[in-house]
C-alpha positions in Angstrom: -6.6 17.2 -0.6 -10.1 16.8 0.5 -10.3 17.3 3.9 -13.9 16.2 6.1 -15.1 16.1 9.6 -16.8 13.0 10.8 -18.8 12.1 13.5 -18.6 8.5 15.2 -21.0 6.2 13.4 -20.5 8.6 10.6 -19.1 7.6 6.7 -17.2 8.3 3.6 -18.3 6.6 0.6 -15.7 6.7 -2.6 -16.9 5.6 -5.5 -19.8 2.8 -5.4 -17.4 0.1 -3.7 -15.4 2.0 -0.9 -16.7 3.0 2.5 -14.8 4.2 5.1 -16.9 4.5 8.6 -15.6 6.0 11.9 -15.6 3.2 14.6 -14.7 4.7 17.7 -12.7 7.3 18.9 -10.4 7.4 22.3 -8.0 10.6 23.3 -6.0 10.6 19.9 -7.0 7.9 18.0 -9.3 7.3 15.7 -10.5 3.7 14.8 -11.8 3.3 11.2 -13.6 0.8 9.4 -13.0 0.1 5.1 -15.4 -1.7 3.5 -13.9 -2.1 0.0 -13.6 -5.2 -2.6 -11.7 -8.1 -2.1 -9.8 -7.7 -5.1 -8.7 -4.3 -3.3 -5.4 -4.1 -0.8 -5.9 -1.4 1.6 -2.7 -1.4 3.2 -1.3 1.3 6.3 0.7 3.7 4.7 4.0 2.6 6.4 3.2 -1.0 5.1 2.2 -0.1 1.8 5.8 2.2 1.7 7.6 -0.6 3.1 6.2 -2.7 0.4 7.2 -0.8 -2.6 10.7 0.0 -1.1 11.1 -4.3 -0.8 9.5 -4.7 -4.0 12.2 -2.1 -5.7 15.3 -3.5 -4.0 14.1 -6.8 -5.4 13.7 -5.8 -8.6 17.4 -3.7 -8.2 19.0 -7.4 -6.9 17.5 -8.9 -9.9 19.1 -6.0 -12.6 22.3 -7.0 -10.7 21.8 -10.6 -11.4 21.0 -9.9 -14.6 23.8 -8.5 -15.3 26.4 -10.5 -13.7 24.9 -13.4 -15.9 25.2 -11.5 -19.1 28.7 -10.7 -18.0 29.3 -14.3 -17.8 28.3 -15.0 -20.8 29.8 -12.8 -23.0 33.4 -14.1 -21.0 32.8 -17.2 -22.1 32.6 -16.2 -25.9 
């Protein structure tokens, strides 16, 4: 892990499309600003880990489904 102090006002370029600037900073927080493509989701971490979890238990549900179908029609035979 690359790990960098920053000042406020101060930035981190990644790559040629990504910017990521320091906004403000208040007791323990730290407001940041990401300056990335469109076609880019920049998600919180908790979000993003929320996400994949949903998108897996969907995908799970639909196995099941699946399944239960196939079942159903190999009964029917």
């Amino acid at each position: 892990m690359l790990v960098l102090s920053r000042k406020l006002g101060e930035s981190i370029q990644i790559g040629n499309d990504i910017e990521i600037k320091i906004l403000s900073v208040e007791g323990d927080q730290v407001k940041i600003g990401i300056q990335a493509p469109r076609n880019l989701d920049v998600y919180r971490k908790e979000i993003y880990l929320d996400i994949q979890a949903q998108n897996n238990e969907a995908a799970n549900l639909s196995l099941d489904v699946l399944k239960i179908l196939g079942d159903q029609k190999n009964n029917r035979k």
